[in-house]
N, C-alpha and C positions, 0 to 999 in steps of 0.2 A: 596688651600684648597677647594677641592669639597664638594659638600652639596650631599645627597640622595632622591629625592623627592618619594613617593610614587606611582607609576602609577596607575591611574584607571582602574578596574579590567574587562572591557565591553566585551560581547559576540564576537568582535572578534578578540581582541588581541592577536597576534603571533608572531613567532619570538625573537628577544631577550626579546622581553618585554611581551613574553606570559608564562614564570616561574611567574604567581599570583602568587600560594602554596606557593613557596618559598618568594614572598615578590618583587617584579619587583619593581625598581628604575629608574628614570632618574639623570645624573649626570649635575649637574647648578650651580649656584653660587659661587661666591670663595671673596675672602677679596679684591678683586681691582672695588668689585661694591661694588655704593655708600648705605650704609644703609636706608638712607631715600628715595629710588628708589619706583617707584609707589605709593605715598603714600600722601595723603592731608594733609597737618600741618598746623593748622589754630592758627595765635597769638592773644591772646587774651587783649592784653595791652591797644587799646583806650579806654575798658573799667572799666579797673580798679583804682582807684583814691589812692591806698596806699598801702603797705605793707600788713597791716592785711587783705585787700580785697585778695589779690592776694592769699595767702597763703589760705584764705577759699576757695575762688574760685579751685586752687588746688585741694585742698581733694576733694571736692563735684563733681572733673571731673573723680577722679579716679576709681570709681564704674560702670560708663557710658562707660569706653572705649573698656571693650569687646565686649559690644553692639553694639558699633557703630564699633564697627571690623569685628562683623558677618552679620550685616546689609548692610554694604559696598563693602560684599568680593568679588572679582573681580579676582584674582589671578589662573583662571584653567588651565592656558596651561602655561607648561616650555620647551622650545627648541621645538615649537612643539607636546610637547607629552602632551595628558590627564592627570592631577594630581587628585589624591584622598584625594585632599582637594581645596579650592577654595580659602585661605590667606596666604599669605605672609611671617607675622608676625617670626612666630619658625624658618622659616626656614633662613629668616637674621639673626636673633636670631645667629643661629650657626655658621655663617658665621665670626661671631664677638667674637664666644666664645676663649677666650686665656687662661680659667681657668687651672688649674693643677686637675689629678684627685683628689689628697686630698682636694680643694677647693672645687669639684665639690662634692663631697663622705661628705664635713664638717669634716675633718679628721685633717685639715690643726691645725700645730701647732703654727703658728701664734700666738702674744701677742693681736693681733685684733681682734682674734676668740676666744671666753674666754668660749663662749657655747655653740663652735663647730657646730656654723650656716655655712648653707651651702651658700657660694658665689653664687651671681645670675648672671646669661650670664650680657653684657654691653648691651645689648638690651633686656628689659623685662618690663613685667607689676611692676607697682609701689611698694616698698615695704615699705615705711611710709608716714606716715601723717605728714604734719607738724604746722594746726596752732592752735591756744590760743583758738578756740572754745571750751565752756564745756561738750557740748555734744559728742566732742573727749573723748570716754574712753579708758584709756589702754589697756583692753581685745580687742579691734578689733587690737593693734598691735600681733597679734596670731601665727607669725611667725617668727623666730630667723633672726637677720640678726647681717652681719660684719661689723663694724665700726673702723674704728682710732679712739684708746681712746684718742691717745696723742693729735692731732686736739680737739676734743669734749673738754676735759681740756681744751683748750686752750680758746678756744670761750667759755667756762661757766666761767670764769675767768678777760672774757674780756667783761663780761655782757649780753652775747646771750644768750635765754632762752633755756630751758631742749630739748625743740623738734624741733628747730630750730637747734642747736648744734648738735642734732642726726642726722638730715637730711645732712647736710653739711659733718658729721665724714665720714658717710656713703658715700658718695662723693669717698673721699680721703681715703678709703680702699684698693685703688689700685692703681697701677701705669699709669700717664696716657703713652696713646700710642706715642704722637706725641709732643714736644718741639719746637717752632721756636726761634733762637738764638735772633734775632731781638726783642723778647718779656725780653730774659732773659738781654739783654746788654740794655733795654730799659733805658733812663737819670730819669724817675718821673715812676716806677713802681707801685707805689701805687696812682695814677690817675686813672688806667687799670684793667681792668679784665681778660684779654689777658692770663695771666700764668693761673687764677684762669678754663679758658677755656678749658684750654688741660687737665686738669683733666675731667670738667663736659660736655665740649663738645664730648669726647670719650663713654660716658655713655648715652642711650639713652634709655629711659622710657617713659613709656605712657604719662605721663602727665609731660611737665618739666618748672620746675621753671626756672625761670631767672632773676639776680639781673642787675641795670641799666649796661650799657658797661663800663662809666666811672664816677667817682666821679664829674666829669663837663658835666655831657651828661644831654640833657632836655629828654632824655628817662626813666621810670620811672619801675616797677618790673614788670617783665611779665611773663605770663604764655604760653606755649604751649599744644594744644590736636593733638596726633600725629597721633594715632592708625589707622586711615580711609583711604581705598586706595584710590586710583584714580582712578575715573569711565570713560567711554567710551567717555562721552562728554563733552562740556564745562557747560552747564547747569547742570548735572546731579554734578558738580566739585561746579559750585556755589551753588548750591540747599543744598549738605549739609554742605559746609562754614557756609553760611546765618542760617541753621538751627540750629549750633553750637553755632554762636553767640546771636542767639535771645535765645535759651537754656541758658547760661551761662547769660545772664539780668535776663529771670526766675529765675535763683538759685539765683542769688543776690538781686533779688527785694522782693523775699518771703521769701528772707533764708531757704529755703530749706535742709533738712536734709538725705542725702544720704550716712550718712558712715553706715561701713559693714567691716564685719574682713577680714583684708587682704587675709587671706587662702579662702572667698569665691568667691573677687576680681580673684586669682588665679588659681580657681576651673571655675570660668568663663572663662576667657580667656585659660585654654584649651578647653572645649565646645565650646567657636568660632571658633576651626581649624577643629570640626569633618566639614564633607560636606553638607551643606546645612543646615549650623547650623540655618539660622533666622526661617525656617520653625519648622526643627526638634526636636532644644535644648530647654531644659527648662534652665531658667538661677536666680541665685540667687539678688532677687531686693529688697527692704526694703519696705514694708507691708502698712506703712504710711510716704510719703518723709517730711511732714509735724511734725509728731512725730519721729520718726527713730522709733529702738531699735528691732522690729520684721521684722521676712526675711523671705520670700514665693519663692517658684522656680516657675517662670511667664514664659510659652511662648511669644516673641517674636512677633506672628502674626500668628491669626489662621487663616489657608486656607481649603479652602471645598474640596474635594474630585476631585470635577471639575476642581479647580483653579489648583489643584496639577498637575493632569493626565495632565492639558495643558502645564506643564513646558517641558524645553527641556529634553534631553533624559539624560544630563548632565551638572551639576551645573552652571547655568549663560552662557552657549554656547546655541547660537539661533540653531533654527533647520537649519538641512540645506539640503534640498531633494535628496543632491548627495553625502553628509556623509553617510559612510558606519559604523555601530556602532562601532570601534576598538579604542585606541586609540592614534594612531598618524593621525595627519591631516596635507596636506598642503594646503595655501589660495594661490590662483592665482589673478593678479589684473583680474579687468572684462571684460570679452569680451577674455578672453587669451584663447585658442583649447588647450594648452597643462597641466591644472590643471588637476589635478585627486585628488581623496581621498583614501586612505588608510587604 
């Protein structure tokens, strides 16, 4: 499965990759790379002390992670060639998408689709909330999604609350990809989370929940923040770890109030794939994290005119006095006579 990436449209691209007008592509990824390639996943478990932490901690990370998608983006060069966009994100996205077009369209007749919600790729920003705080209102759920009713019964039946059972149904709206026998011929299945895995570990969302591994595990409910790539150095890899975590003690130490209707969570995180979204994009933030309920579209970081004109000529590529503006490059190690640029 090849993916189409955009090429960046610079002064002198030619050749096959100098049809702009019509739309110049490079061809990259396919299903046999890993979806979490390039990318920081920081766990967030030593500090959360129980369930209902975990589960706020959750919601309150899902507002933050297109930010921290445009703020991190690192992604401009595929096979070589310049992309006209600078993440990652859409394009594993597609890599992973195994929807049908009637899932993709909301068409599908499904008994799981009752309001003809459109299926979201296995890799996508968040599409519920799931804990007991009251300042969760229904209206920020503002966008239809697919769930297993039969699941969701099941778990409200067996004492799991209203949005916790949604989150899980949701889950299990689809088939997972991957089965080990090993898991299904297991002697104490219900010790494991193993099966429960191949459903949620095929599904990969900005922010993901995680219950213990096993019913006898001293491991306790964890959460993941995924969205951030991985930067050039090791520093720069710790730097926003460290800042995640001390982040996520603020939201818990002050309860901080950062929900927001999913559809502007959504609306965000396509503005972090335009190019050089941290400077350009405005982005939808909540007005007061303290009170919620109002949303402002907030630049990111404003730069001076000077600060701009010094960037490179293209999204997070340093300059390089023997690049020639096109965009394919190749890098020589140092000291090599036979580099050239392109």
């Amino acid at each position: 499965m090849d993916v189409l990436v955009s090429v960046y449209p610079n002064k002198n691209t030619e050749g096959s990759l100098g049809a702009i007008s019509n739309g110049a592509h490079v061809q990259d990824q396919h299903m046999s790379n890993d979806p979490s390639s390039s990318k920081i996943s920081i766990p967030l478990n030593p500090i959360l002390q129980n369930l209902s932490e975990a589960r706020k901690l959750h919601d309150q990370l899902i507002p933050l992670a297109p930010l921290m998608l445009a703020m991190t983006a690192a992604t401009t060069i595929w096979n070589g060639v310049l992309a006209d966009t600078d993440v990652r994100w859409n394009y594993m996205s597609a890599c992973l998408d195994d929807r049908t077009m009637e899932e993709i369209g909301g068409t599908s007749q499904s008994t799981n689709n009752k309001n003809n919600a459109r299926l979201r790729p296995r890799l996508s920003s968040n599409a519920l909330y799931m804990s007991e705080d009251p300042r969760l209102l229904d209206r920020y759920h503002d966008t239809p999604i697919v769930i297993n009713n039969e699941v969701k019964q099941q778990l409200l039946n067996s004492g799991m609350d209203h949005r916790l059972a949604t989150y899980y149904a949701s889950i299990f709206a689809r088939d997972p990809l991957v089965v080990w026998s090993k898991d299904v011929e297991s002697d104490s299945p219900e010790d494991s989370t193993a099966l429960f895995e191949a459903f949620q570990g095929t599904n990969y969302p900005c922010v993901r929940f995680k219950p213990p591994p096993s019913l006898r595990s001293d491991i306790g409910w964890r959460v993941e923040f995924r969205p951030m790539e991985v930067q050039l150095t090791d520093f720069d890899n710790a730097a926003f770890a460290v800042f995640i975590m001390l982040l996520s003690r603020t939201i818990l130490h002050f309860d901080l109030n950062l929900y927001m209707p999913i559809s502007m969570v959504d609306e965000n995180m396509e503005r972090a794939h335009e190019r050089d979204a941290v400077n350009r994009q405005r982005f939808y933030f909540p007005a007061n994290p303290l009170l919620g309920s109002k949303f402002l579209e907030r630049e990111l970081e404003k730069d001076s005119p000077e600060k701009l004109s010094s960037r490179s000529s293209h999204h997070g590529v340093a300059p390089n006095p023997e690049y020639r503006p096109g965009s394919v490059d190749t890098f020589e190690p140092k000291g090599s006579s036979s580099g050239s640029s392109s």
